[in-house]
C-alpha positions as CSV (number, residue, x, y, z in Angstrom):
1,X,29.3,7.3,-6.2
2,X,26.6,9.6,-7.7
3,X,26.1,7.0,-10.6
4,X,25.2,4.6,-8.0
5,X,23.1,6.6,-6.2
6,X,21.4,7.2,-9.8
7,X,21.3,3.4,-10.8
8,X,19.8,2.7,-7.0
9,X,17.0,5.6,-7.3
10,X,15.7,4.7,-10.9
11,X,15.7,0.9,-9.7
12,X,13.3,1.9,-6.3
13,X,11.3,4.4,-8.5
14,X,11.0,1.8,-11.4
15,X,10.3,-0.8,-8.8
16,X,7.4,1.6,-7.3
17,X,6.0,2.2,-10.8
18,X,5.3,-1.6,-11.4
19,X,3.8,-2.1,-8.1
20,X,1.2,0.8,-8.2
21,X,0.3,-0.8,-12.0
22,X,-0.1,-3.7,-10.5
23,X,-2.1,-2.7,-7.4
24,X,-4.4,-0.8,-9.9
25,X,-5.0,-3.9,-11.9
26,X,-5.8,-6.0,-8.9
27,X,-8.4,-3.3,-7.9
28,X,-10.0,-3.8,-11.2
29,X,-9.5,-7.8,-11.2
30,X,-10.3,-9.1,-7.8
31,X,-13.5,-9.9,-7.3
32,X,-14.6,-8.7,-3.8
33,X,-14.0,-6.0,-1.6
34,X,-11.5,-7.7,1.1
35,X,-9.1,-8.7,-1.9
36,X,-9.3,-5.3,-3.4
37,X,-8.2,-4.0,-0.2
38,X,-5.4,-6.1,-0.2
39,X,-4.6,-4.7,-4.1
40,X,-4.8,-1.0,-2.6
41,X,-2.4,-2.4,0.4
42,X,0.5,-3.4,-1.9
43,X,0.2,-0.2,-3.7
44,X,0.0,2.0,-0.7
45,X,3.0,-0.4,1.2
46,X,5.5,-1.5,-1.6
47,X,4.9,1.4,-4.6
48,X,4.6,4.6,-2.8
49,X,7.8,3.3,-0.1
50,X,10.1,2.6,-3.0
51,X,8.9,5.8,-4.8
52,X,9.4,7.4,-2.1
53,X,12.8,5.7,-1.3
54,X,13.5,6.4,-4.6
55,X,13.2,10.1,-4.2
56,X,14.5,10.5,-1.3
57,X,17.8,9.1,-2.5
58,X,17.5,11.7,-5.3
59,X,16.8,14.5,-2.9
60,X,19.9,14.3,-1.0
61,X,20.3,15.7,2.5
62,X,17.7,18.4,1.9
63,X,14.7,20.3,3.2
64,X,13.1,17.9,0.6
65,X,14.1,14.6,1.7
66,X,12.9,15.9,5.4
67,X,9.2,16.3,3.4
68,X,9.6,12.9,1.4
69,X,10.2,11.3,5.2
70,X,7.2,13.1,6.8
71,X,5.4,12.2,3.9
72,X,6.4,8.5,4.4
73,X,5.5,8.9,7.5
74,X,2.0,9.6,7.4
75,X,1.5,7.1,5.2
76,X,2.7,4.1,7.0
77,X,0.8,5.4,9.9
78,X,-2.5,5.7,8.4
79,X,-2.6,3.2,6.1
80,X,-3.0,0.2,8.1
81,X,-5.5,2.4,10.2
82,X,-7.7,3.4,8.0
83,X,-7.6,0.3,6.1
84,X,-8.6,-1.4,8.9
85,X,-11.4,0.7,10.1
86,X,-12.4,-0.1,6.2
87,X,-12.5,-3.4,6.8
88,X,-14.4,-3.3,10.0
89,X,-17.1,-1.1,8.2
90,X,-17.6,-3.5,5.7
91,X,-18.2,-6.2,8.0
92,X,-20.8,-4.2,10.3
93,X,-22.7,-3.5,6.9
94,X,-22.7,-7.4,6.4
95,X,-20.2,-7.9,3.5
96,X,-18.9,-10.8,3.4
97,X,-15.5,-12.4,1.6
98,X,-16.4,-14.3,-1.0
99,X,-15.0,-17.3,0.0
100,X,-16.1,-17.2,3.4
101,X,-18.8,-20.0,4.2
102,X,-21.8,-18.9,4.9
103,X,-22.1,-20.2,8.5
104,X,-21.0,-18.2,11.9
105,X,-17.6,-20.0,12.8
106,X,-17.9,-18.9,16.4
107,X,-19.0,-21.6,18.6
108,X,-22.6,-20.6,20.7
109,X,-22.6,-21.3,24.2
Protein backbone atom coordinates (compact mmCIF):
# COMPACT_ATOMS: atom_id res chain seq x y z
CA UNK A 1 0.00 0.00 0.00
CA UNK A 2 2.78 2.55 0.86
CA UNK A 3 4.35 1.88 -2.75
CA UNK A 4 1.12 3.03 -4.11
CA UNK A 5 0.75 5.81 -2.05
CA UNK A 6 4.54 6.60 -3.30
CA UNK A 7 3.87 5.90 -7.12
CA UNK A 8 0.42 8.21 -6.64
CA UNK A 9 2.42 11.23 -4.79
CA UNK A 10 5.45 11.48 -7.27
CA UNK A 11 2.71 11.17 -10.24
CA UNK A 12 0.58 14.51 -8.61
CA UNK A 13 3.94 16.16 -7.72
CA UNK A 14 5.48 15.40 -11.25
CA UNK A 15 2.19 16.37 -12.72
CA UNK A 16 2.32 19.83 -10.61
CA UNK A 17 5.94 20.37 -11.75
CA UNK A 18 5.02 20.41 -15.59
CA UNK A 19 2.08 22.63 -15.11
CA UNK A 20 3.89 25.45 -13.12
CA UNK A 21 6.73 25.11 -16.18
CA UNK A 22 4.25 25.44 -18.39
CA UNK A 23 2.25 28.29 -16.68
CA UNK A 24 5.65 30.14 -16.52
CA UNK A 25 6.27 29.79 -20.17
CA UNK A 26 2.78 31.01 -21.09
CA UNK A 27 3.56 34.12 -18.92
CA UNK A 28 6.51 34.81 -21.03
CA UNK A 29 4.79 33.75 -24.47
CA UNK A 30 1.29 35.15 -24.51
CA UNK A 31 1.06 38.26 -25.81
CA UNK A 32 -1.31 40.37 -23.67
CA UNK A 33 -2.28 40.70 -20.27
CA UNK A 34 -5.77 38.77 -20.18
CA UNK A 35 -3.95 35.60 -21.62
CA UNK A 36 -1.14 35.84 -19.20
CA UNK A 37 -3.64 35.78 -16.61
CA UNK A 38 -5.00 32.80 -17.77
CA UNK A 39 -1.13 31.24 -17.87
CA UNK A 40 -0.80 32.35 -14.03
CA UNK A 41 -4.49 30.67 -13.54
CA UNK A 42 -3.37 27.13 -14.62
CA UNK A 43 -0.35 27.35 -12.53
CA UNK A 44 -2.14 28.62 -9.49
CA UNK A 45 -5.30 25.93 -10.16
CA UNK A 46 -3.68 22.66 -11.68
CA UNK A 47 0.24 22.91 -10.40
CA UNK A 48 0.13 24.09 -6.87
CA UNK A 49 -3.37 21.50 -6.30
CA UNK A 50 -1.51 18.48 -7.47
CA UNK A 51 1.70 19.64 -5.56
CA UNK A 52 -0.20 20.09 -3.00
CA UNK A 53 -2.23 16.76 -3.41
CA UNK A 54 0.94 15.35 -3.93
CA UNK A 55 2.20 16.26 -0.47
CA UNK A 56 -0.44 15.85 1.30
CA UNK A 57 -0.57 12.14 0.30
CA UNK A 58 3.07 12.09 1.50
CA UNK A 59 2.25 13.81 4.72
CA UNK A 60 -0.06 11.27 6.07
CA UNK A 61 -2.59 12.00 8.73
CA UNK A 62 -0.45 14.64 10.33
CA UNK A 63 -0.33 18.12 11.83
CA UNK A 64 1.20 18.71 8.28
CA UNK A 65 -1.31 17.58 5.99
CA UNK A 66 -3.86 19.79 8.28
CA UNK A 67 -1.27 22.89 7.06
CA UNK A 68 -1.01 21.54 3.29
CA UNK A 69 -5.16 21.67 3.44
CA UNK A 70 -5.29 25.27 5.00
CA UNK A 71 -2.78 26.11 2.66
CA UNK A 72 -4.93 24.72 -0.28
CA UNK A 73 -7.39 26.41 1.04
CA UNK A 74 -6.39 29.84 0.87
CA UNK A 75 -5.45 29.40 -2.30
CA UNK A 76 -8.53 28.30 -3.98
CA UNK A 77 -10.17 31.01 -2.19
CA UNK A 78 -8.22 33.92 -3.31
CA UNK A 79 -7.22 33.06 -6.44
CA UNK A 80 -10.12 33.48 -8.43
CA UNK A 81 -10.70 36.74 -6.28
CA UNK A 82 -7.94 38.43 -6.69
CA UNK A 83 -7.50 37.37 -10.17
CA UNK A 84 -10.57 38.80 -10.89
CA UNK A 85 -10.22 42.14 -9.18
CA UNK A 86 -7.00 42.01 -11.63
CA UNK A 87 -8.86 41.73 -14.38
CA UNK A 88 -11.32 44.38 -13.49
CA UNK A 89 -8.39 46.82 -12.81
CA UNK A 90 -7.05 46.32 -16.01
CA UNK A 91 -10.15 47.09 -17.68
CA UNK A 92 -10.89 50.46 -15.69
CA UNK A 93 -7.23 51.50 -16.80
CA UNK A 94 -8.42 50.88 -20.43
CA UNK A 95 -6.50 47.65 -21.44
CA UNK A 96 -7.90 45.99 -23.80
CA UNK A 97 -7.55 42.11 -25.07
CA UNK A 98 -5.91 41.96 -27.97
CA UNK A 99 -8.27 40.42 -29.98
CA UNK A 100 -11.13 42.44 -28.88
CA UNK A 101 -12.52 44.77 -31.71
CA UNK A 102 -12.12 47.98 -31.13
CA UNK A 103 -15.81 49.05 -30.98
CA UNK A 104 -18.19 49.14 -27.60
CA UNK A 105 -20.34 45.83 -28.09
CA UNK A 106 -23.03 47.17 -25.78
CA UNK A 107 -25.96 48.36 -27.62
CA UNK A 108 -26.77 52.52 -26.81
CA UNK A 109 -30.19 53.29 -26.12
Amino acid sequence: MATVLDVLSWGLLVTGGFFCIVGGVGLLRMPDFFTRMHAAGIVETMGAGAILLGLLLQAGLTLVAAKLLMIGLLLFLTSPASTHALAKAALVRGVQPLLASREDPSPKP
